[in-house]
C-alpha positions in Angstrom: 18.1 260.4 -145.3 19.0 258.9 -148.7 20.7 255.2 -149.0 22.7 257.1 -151.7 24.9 259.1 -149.1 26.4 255.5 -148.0 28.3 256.3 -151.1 30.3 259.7 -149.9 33.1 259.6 -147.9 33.0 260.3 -144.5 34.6 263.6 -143.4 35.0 263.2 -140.3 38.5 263.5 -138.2 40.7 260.7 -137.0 38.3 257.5 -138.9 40.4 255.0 -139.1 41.0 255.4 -134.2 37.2 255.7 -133.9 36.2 252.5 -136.6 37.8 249.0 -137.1 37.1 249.0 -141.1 35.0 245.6 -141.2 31.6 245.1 -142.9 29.9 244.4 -140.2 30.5 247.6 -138.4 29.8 249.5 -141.1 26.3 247.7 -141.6 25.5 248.1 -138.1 25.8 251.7 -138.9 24.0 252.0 -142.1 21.5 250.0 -140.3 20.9 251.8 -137.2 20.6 255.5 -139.2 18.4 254.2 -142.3 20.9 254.1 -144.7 21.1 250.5 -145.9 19.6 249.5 -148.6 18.5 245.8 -150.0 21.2 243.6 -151.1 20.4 242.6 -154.6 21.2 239.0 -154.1 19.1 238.8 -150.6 17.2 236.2 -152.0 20.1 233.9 -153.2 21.8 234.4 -149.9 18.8 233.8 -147.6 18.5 230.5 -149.3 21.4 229.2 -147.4 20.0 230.2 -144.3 17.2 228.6 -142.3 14.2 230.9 -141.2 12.3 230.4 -137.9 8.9 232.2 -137.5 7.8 233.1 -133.7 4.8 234.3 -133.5 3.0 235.7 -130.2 -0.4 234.8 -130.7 -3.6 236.5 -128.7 -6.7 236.9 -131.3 -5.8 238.3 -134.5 -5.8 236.4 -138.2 -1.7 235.3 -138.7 -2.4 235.6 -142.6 -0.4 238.5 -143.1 2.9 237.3 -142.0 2.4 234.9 -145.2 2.0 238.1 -147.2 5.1 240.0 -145.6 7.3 237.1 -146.3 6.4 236.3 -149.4 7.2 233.3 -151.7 10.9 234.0 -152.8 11.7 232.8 -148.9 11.5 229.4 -147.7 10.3 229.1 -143.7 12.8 226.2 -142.0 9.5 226.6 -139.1 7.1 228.4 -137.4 6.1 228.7 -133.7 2.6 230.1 -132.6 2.3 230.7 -129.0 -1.2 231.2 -128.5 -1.7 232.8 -125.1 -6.0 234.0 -125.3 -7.5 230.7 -125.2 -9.0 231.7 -129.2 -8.6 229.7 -132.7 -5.3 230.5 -134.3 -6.5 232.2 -137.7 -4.4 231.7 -141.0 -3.2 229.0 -140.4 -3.9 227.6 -144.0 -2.0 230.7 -145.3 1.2 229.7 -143.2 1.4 226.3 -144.8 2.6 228.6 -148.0 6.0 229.0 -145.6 6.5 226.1 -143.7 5.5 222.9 -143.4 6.4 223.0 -140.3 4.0 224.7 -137.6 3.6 224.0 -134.3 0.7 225.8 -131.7 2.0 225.8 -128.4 -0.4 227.1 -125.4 1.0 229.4 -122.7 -0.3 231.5 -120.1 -1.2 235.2 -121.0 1.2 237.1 -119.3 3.9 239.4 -120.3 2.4 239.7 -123.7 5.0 239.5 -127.2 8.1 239.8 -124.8 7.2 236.4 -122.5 6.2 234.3 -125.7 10.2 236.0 -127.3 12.2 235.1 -123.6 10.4 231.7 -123.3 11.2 230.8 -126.7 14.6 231.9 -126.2 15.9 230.2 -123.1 14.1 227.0 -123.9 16.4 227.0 -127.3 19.6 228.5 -126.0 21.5 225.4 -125.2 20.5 224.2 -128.5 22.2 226.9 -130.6 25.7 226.3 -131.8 27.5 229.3 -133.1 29.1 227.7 -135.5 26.9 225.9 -137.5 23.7 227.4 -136.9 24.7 231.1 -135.7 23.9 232.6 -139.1 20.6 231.1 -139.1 17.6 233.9 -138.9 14.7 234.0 -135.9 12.0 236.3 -136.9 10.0 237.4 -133.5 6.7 238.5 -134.6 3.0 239.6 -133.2 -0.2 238.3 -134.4 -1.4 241.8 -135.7 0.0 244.0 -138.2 -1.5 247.1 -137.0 1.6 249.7 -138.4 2.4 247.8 -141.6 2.7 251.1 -143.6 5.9 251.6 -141.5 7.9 247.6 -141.7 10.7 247.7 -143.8 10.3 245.8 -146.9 11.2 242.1 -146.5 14.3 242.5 -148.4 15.6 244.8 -146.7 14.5 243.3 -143.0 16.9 240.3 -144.1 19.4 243.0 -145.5 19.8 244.0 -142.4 19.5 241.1 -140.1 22.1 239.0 -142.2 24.5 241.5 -142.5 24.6 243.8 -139.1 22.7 240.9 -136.7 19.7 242.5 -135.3 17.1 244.6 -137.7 13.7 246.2 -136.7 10.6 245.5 -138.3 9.3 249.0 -137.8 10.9 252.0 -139.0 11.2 254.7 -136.3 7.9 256.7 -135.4 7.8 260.0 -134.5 6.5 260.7 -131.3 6.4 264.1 -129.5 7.4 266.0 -131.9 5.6 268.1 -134.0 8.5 268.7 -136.3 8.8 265.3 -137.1 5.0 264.8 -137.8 5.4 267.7 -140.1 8.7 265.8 -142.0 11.3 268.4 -140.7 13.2 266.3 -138.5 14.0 262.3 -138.6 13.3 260.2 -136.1 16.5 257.5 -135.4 17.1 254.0 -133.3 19.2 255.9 -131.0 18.4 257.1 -127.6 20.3 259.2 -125.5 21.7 256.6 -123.0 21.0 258.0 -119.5 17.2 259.1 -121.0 16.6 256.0 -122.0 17.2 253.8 -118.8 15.6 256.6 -116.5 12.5 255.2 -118.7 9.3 254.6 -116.5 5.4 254.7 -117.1 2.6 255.0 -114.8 0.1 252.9 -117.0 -0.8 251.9 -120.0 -4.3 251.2 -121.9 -4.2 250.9 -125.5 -7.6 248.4 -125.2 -10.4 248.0 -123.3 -8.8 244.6 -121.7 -6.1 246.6 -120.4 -6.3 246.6 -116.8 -3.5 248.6 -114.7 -4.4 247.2 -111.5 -0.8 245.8 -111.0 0.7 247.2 -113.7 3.4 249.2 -112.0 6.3 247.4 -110.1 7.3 247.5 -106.6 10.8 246.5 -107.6 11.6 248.1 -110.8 10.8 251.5 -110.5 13.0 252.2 -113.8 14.4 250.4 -117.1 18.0 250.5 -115.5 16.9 249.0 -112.2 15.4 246.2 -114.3 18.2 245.8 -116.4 20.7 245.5 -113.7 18.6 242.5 -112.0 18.1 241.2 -115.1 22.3 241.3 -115.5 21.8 241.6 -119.1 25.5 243.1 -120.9 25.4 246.0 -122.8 27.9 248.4 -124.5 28.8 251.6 -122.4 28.0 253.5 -125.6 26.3 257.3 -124.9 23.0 256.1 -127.6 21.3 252.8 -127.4 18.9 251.5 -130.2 15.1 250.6 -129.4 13.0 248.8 -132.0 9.8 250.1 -131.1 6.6 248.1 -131.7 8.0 244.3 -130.8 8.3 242.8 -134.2 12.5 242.4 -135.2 14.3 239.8 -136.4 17.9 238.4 -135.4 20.7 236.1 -136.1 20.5 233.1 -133.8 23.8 233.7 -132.3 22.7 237.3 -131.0 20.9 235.3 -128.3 24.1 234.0 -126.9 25.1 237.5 -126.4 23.6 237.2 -122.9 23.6 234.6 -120.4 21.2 231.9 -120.3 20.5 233.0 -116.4 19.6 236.7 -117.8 17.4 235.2 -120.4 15.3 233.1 -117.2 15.3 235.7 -115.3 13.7 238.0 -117.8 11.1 235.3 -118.7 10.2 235.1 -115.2 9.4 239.0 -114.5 7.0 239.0 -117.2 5.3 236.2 -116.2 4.0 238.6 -113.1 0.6 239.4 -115.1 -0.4 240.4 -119.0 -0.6 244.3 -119.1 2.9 245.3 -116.5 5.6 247.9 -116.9 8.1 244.8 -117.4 7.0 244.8 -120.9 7.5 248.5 -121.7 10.9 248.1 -120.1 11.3 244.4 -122.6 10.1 245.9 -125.6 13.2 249.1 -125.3 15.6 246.3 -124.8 15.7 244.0 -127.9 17.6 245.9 -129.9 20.0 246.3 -127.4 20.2 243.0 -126.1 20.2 241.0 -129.9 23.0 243.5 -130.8 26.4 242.8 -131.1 28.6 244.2 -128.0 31.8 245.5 -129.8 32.1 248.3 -127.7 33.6 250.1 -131.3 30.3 249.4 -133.4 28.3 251.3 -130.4 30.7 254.0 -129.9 31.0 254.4 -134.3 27.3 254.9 -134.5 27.5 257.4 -131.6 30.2 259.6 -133.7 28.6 259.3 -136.8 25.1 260.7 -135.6 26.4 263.2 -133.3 27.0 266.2 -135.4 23.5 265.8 -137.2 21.5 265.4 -133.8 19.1 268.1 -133.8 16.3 267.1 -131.0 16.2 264.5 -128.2 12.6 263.7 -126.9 12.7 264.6 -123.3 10.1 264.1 -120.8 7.1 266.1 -120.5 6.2 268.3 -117.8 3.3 267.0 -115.1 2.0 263.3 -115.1 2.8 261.9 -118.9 5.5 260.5 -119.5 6.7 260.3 -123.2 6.5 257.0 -124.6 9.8 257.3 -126.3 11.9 259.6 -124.2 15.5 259.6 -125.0 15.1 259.2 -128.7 16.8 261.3 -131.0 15.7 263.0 -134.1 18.1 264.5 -136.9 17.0 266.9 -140.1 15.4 265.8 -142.7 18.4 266.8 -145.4 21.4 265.5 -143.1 24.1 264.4 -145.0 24.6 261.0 -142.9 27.7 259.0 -144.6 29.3 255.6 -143.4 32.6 255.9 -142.4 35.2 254.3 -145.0 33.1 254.2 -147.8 33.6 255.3 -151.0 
């Protein structure tokens, strides 16, 4: 995929029923197939723009969200939620940003998604569309452990200023031995009805992992949970996930949903640390910080569709892919924007 091709026309039939021709919809595009690239005045613009830093804190050194900034950007704040009971590392580093940084202690559960929905519904009231809507909330954890695969800063606030919602971490391919060999092109997009049928049986990526309660006695699947969560999303056939649980997002993305949705997550994933209401969180975001014109969704779903060449399904016998639902396209797809030129 080449950030060139923005620059062919589309060729597709009947543009101008399946697109409303603004900006935004045609970023949310180019952002949701890889094909925006850096605005060269980023930095001017995000100087108009207060930055929040929220930062879900467990044991690792927070030096390297000083790095991944950088010093062209100026922090408004930072919030560390330190949830391990350890000293908050690079601290000292942070200062660079903001001279604003508050260490907050909560209880450790629900991992990077709690410390994200607690932050959230104890600052919806407090956002006002209008005059601080445009304002950026980076959500980010204390480890960068797939850094070779974050978008470049620039880009990140590309994204996030111009389409509402960007991920941190480019896709990552994931069963699919074509797209670990380059061939194919791992995408946001999930197929829709793959995607909420998601469920896993446990999970262990450290020793401190334990799957006692892990699974759920009342979600048994991503669309049960989202339907008791009530959150609103577009009836689109794809839905993006930002894998890994590091994105950013314009303020007034939050008010997308209902304050009551936003409690009501925070409160399932305060059940325990290591539970499937994370797994189910963390395929969520993208959707849920997205805008819901029902003509963005469906634009991005008739863009991609003729250059699909694989959804990840689910394997046979006990695993369960990690990322079913997610669909891959080929390496030399000629993936245009509709309307532009």
């Amino acid at each position: 995929l080449k950030p060139s091709e923005i620059l062919a026309k589309y060729d597709g039939q009947n543009v101008d029923t399946l697109v409303s021709d603004t900006e935004r919809t045609k970023s949310i595009i180019a952002s949701r197939l890889g094909l925006m690239e850096a605005s060269t005045d980023i930095v001017d613009k995000m100087s108009k723009i207060n930055i929040s830093i929220v930062v879900s804190h467990c044991e690792e050194n927070i030096k390297w969200i000083a790095n991944y900034v950088g010093k062209e950007y100026v922090v408004k704040d930072i919030t560390i939620y330190s949830k391990c009971d350890k000293n908050v590392r690079g601290l000292k580093e942070l200062e660079a940003l903001s001279s604003t940084i508050n260490v907050i202690k909560l209880p450790n559960v629900g991992r990077c998604d709690h410390t994200y929905a607690n932050w959230i519904q104890e600052h919806y009231a407090s956002i006002a569309k209008e005059t601080d809507g445009n304002d950026i909330v980076m959500f980010l954890k204390d480890h960068a452990r797939y850094r070779r695969k974050y978008l470049p800063i620039d880009l990140l606030f590309s994204q996030t200023t111009r389409s509402g919602f960007a991920c941190v971490t480019k896709p990552i391919c994931d069963c699919d031995k074509k797209c670990l060999n380059g061939f194919h092109v791992p995408t946001m997009q999930h197929k829709r009805d793959y995607l909420l049928d998601f469920s896993l049986n446990e999970y262990k990526r450290v020793d401190r992992d334990e799957n006692s309660v892990f699974l759920s006695d009342e979600y048994k699947s991503l669309k049960k949970w989202n339907e008791k969560m009530g959150f609103v999303i577009p009836q689109s056939e794809t839905m993006p996930v930002c894998y890994g649980g590091i994105f950013a997002a314009q303020k007034k993305q939050v008010l997308n949903q209902s304050e009551e949705s936003w409690k009501k997550m925070e409160m399932s994933l305060s059940r325990a640390d290591n539970i499937i209401e994370g797994h189910y969180a963390e395929r969520m975001w993208a959707s849920l910080l997205s805008d819901l014109n029902i003509d963005s969704a469906m634009a991005v779903d008739e863009v991609l569709s003729p250059h699909v060449v694989k959804m990840v399904r689910r394997p046979k016998g006990d695993l369960v892919c990690g990322m079913a639902g997610m669909l891959y396209v080929h390496k030399n797809s000629k993936i245009t924007v509709p309307g532009d030129e």
